[in-house]
N, C-alpha and C positions, 0 to 999 in steps of 0.2 A: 610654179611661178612662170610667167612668160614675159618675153619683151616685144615691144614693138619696136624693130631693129628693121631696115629695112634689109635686104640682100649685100646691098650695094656699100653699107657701111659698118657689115658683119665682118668684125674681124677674126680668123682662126685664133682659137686659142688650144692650139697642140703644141705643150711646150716639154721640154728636157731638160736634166740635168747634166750644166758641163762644169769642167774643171777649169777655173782660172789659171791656171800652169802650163798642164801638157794637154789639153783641151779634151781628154777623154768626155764622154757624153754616155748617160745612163737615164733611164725612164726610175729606177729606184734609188735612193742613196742609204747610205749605210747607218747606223744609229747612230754614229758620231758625224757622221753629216759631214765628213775627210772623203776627198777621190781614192777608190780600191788601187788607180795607179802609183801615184806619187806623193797621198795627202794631201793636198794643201785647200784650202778652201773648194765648195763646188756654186757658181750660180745657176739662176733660170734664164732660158733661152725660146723665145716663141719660133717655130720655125713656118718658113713661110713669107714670116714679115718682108722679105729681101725683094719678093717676089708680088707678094698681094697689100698692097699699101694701100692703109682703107682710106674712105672719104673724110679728114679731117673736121669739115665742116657741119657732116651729117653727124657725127660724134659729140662735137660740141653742143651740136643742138638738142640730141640727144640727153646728155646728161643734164644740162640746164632743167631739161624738160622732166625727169626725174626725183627732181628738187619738192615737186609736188606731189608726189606717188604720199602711196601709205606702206608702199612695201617696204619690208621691213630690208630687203635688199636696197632699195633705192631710199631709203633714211640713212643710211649710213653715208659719209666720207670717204671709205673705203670702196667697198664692194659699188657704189652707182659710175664707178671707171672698172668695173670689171673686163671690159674688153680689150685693157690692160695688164691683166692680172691669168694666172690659171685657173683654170675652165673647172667648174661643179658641173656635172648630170643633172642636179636637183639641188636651185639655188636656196632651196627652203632649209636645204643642211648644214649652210654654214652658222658659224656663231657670230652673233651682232647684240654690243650694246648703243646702237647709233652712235658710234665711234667717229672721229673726223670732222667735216664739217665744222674748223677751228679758226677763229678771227682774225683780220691781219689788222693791226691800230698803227696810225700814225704816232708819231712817236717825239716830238714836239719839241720837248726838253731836253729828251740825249739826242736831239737830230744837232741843238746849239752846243751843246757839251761837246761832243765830238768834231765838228765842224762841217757839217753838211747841208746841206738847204735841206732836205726831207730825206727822210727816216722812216722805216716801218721795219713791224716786227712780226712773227705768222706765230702765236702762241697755241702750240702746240700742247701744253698745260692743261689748256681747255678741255683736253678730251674726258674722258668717265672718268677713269680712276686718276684723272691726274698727270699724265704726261705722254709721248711721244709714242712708247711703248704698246699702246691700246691700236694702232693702224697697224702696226704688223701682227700682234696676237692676235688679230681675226680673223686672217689668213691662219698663221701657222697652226693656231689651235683646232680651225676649224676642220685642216688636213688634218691632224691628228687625231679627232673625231673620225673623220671619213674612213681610215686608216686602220679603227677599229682599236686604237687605244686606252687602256681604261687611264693609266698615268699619263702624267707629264711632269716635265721634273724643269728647274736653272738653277743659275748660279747665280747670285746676286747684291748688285750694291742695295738696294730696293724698291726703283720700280720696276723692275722688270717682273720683283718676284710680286708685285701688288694686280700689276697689269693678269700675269700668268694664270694666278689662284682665282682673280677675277671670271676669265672667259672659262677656265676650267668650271667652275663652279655653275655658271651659266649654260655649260656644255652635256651636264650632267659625269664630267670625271675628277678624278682625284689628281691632286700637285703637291711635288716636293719643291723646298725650297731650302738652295743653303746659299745661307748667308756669311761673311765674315764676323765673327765674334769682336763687338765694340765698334763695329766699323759702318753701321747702315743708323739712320734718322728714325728714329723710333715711327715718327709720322708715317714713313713708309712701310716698316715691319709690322705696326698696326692693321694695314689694309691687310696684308696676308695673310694672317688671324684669325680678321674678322671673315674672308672670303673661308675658310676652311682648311687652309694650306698646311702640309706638314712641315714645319721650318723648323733649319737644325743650322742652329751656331756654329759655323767649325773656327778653330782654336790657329786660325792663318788669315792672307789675305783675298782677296778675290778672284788671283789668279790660283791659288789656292783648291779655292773652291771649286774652280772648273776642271782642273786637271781629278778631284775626287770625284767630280759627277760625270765624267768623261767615261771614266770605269765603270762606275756605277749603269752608264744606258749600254753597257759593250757586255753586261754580265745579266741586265735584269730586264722584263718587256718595258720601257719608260720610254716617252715622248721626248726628245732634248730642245726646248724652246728658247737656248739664248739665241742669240744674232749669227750664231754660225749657221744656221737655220735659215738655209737662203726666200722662206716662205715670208721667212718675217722681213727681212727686208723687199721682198715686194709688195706686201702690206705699207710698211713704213712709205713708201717712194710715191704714194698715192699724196703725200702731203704738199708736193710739187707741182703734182698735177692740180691740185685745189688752187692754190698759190698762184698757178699761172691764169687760170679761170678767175681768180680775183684781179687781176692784173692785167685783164683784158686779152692774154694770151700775146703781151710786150713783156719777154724777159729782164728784169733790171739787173744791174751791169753788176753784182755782187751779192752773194747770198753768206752768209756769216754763220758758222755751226758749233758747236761746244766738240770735242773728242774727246772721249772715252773709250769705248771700245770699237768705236769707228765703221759699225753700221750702220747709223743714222744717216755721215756724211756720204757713204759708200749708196745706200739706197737714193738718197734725193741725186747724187749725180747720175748713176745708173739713171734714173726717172729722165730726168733733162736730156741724156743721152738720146733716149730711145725717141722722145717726143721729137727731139729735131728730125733723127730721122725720119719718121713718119709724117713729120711737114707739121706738125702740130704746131711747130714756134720756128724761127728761124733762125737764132744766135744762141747759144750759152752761157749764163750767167759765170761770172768767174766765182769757183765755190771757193771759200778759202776757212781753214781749220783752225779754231782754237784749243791750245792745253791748258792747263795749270800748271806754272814753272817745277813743282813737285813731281807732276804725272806725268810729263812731256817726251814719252818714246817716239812718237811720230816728229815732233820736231827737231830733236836730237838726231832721229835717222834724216831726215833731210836735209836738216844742216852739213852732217857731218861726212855723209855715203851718197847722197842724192835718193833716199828714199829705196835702194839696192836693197840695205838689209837693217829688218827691226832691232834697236837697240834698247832693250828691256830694261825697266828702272824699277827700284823699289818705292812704290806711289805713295804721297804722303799730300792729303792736301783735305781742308774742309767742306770741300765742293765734294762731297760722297758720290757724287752720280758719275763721275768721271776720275775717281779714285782706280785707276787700271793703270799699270804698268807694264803690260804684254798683251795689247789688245790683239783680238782675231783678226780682225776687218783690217788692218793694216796694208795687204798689197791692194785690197779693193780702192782703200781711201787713197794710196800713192796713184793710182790709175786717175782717178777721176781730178786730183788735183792738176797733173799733170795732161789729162782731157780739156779741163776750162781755165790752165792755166793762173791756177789759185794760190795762196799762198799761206803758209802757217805761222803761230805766234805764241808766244807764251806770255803769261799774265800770272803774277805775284798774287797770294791769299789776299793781302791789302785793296792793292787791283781789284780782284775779283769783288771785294765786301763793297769797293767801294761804286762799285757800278750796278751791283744789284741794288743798293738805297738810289742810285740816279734812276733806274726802270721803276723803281717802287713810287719816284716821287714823281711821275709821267701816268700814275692810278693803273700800273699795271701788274706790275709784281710778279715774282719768278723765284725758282729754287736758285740755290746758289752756283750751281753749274750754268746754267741757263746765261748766267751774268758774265761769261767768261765771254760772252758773244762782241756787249760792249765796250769789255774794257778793250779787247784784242784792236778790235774795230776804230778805238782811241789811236793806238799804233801802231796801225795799218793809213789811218789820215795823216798822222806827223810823218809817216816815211814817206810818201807819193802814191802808194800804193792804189788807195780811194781819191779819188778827186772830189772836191769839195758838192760839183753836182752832179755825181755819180748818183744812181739809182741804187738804194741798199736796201737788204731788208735782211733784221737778225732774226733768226731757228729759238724761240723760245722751247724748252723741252719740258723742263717741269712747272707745275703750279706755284706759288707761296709756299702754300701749307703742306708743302710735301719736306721743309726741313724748320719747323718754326723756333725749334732751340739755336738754330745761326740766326736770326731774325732779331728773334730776343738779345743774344747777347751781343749784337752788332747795336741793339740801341738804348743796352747799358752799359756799353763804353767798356767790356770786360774782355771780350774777344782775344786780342790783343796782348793783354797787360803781362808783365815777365817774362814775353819773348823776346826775339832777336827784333821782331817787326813795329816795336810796341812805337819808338818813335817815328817810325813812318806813317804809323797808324794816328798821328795826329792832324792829317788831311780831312779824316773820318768826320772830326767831332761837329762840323756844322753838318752832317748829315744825320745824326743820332738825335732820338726824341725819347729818352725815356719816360715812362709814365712820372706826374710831379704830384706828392704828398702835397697835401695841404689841409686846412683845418674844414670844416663843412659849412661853407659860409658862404655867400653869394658874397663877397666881399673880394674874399680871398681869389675867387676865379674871376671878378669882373679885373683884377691887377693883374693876373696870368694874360688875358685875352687884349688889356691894352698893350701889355710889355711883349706880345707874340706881333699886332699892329705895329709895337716902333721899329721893330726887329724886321719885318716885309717894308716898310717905310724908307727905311736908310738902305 
């Protein structure tokens, strides 16, 4: 494969492995993807950059220009910013299912809900199998092709492990996947199934599961593709770069993320970072994080220590995708908050239910993490935080149909009922449509479709 790249807007991509910590630097990392110094997290680092700052403008034009190829490198969302990304010999190697390439919608309805003059949202859902996860497995997986791996293995709430088994299978290798027993949306555990994955229940929770697969790649030849995988988050950080390409390359003044395990929000600020540097944009979006009041160690460490030291919680919350109580990415995401000066928040199950029916009723619709973006973003505008014509745009991560039994039972009014939450949950009910029995009679429906009329009328 070749580009037409001139000299002058070729950027190096000779990059290393350092250590977020004690800044040790290695060209390999370890199967647990820990610094051999001190453990802690390792990122990518292009070197060079400080030095040879490419032609911004010839970049742009560039990729624009790429939007037309047929290559299978330049269909993608990911790989056609490759000259932000680490360098292949032979781009024909990597794995792509034209990943990326994910739409920003204006946002109408939750721009009045919340109180903003405009809204948007970059729904990242859209991607192949469904959510956020598919921009960095095509990097990470693709290294671990190159690399000569027949496995790859995560830990998983469940996209990651849909995403994983996906590019695997595409790749021609094998994936393990462990999941939390009761604890992932069947919609998800499906895709990994179907893609060929070997998934195995274990009888704990998510952090659980990784400290077993932790041992598991330190004892057996396996690929480790969660988010400590700092490949994947330079996959992932490609979504910002799109983002700003939609956006004309004018940052808006607030980007809104769900946390979980805190490589999503850690990759797009990484991304933002780098691009000002290299003159691509000139300001910083302020990123700011949301939890589920259940799952919220990152908020709790910020509140509590200024974000010093993670304060691990036992996660309890119906938004599965951010079901984590000891995420990894935690010093990355305190870094970049503290980079664009962003801000964190937590949002109640209620909360949460109820702002995913507000995106769903805007024709968008999102998993139920995804919705943690708007309610936050509710009160993030009651405190001062957003100003009413700030520029926003919420991180949509997964599809609908990646959790459709919270969907269901958010619009049979069951969700709810015999909790603690049941009477708060009665903000809910003019958002709930449950399907209505009726007898089979043009009769019967033309009363439904006048009394749905008095109901928009008044």
């Amino acid at each position: 494969m070749t580009d037409n790249i001139s000299p002058k807007s070729t950027l190096s991509q000779s990059s290393q492995l350092r250590c977020i910590s004690c800044g040790s630097a290695n060209e390999k990392a370890a199967q647990n993807f820990r610094c051999a110094s001190c453990g802690d997290l390792l990122e990518i680092v292009y070197l060079g950059w400080n030095e040879n700052l490419p032609d911004a403008g010839a970049l742009k034009a560039l990729w624009q220009q790429r939007r037309t190829s047929r290559l299978p490198a330049d269909e993608s969302g990911v790989w056609r910013f490759r000259e932000l990304l680490p360098g292949f010999d032979d781009w024909q190697q990597i794995i792509t299912l034209r990943e990326g390439n994910t739409p920003l919608y204006e946002m109408p309805g939750c721009a009045r809900i919340a109180g903003l003059r405009q809204l948007y949202a970059k729904h990242q859902g859209m991607n192949p199998t469904g959510s956020f996860k598919d921009t960095g497995m095509t990097v990470a997986a693709s290294v671990a092709r190159r690399e000569g791996f027949r496995w790859v293995a995560c830990a998983s709430t469940g996209n990651t492990s849909a995403s994983m088994a996906a590019y695997a299978a595409r790749g021609g290798m094998r994936s393990l996947v462990l999941i939390p027993e009761g604890k992932v949306s069947w919609g998800k555990l499906s895709q990994a199934l179907d893609y060929g994955a070997v998934t195995c229940q274990l009888k704990t929770d998510f952090d659980g599961c990784m400290r077993v697969l932790n041992e598991v790649v330190q004892r057996m030849p396996v690929y480790l593709l969660n988010s400590v995988n700092p490949y994947r988050l330079e996959g992932q950080k490609t979504a910002a770069i799109e983002l700003m390409e939609q956006f004309d390359w004018q940052p808006p003044d607030h980007l809104i993320v769900p946390g979980g395990n805190l490589g999503n929000s850690s990759a797009l600020g990484k991304a933002f970072i780098e691009m000002k540097h290299l003159g691509f944009i000139s300001s910083l979006p302020k990123i700011s994080i949301i939890q589920a009041a259940g799952a919220n160690p990152l908020v709790r460490a910020m509140r509590e220590n200024g974000g010093k030291k993670l304060i691990p919680v036992q996660a309890e919350t119906a938004a599965s995708a951010i079901r984590i109580g000891n995420p990894a990415s935690w010093k990355k995401a305190v870094a970049v908050l503290k980079a664009t000066s962003g801000a964190v928040e937590e949002v109640s199950e209620v909360e949460i239910a109820l702002a995913k029916a507000e995106i769903g009723a805007d024709g968008i619709g999102c998993e139920p993490a995804s919705a943690v973006t708007l309610a936050g973003l509710k009160k993030l505008v009651k405190q001062g935080f957003v100003k009413a014509a700030d520029s926003v745009v919420l991180i949509l991560t997964g599809h609908l149909l990646k959790d459709p039994e919270f969907t269901l039972k958010f619009h049979r009014g069951d969700m709810f009922a015999a909790t603690d939450s049941e009477n708060e949950a009665d903000i809910l009910k003019p958002q709930q449509r449950a399907p209505i029995v009726l007898d089979a009679t043009p009769d019967a429906v033309i009363r439904i479709l006048k009394s749905a009329d008095d109901v928009i009328e008044t």
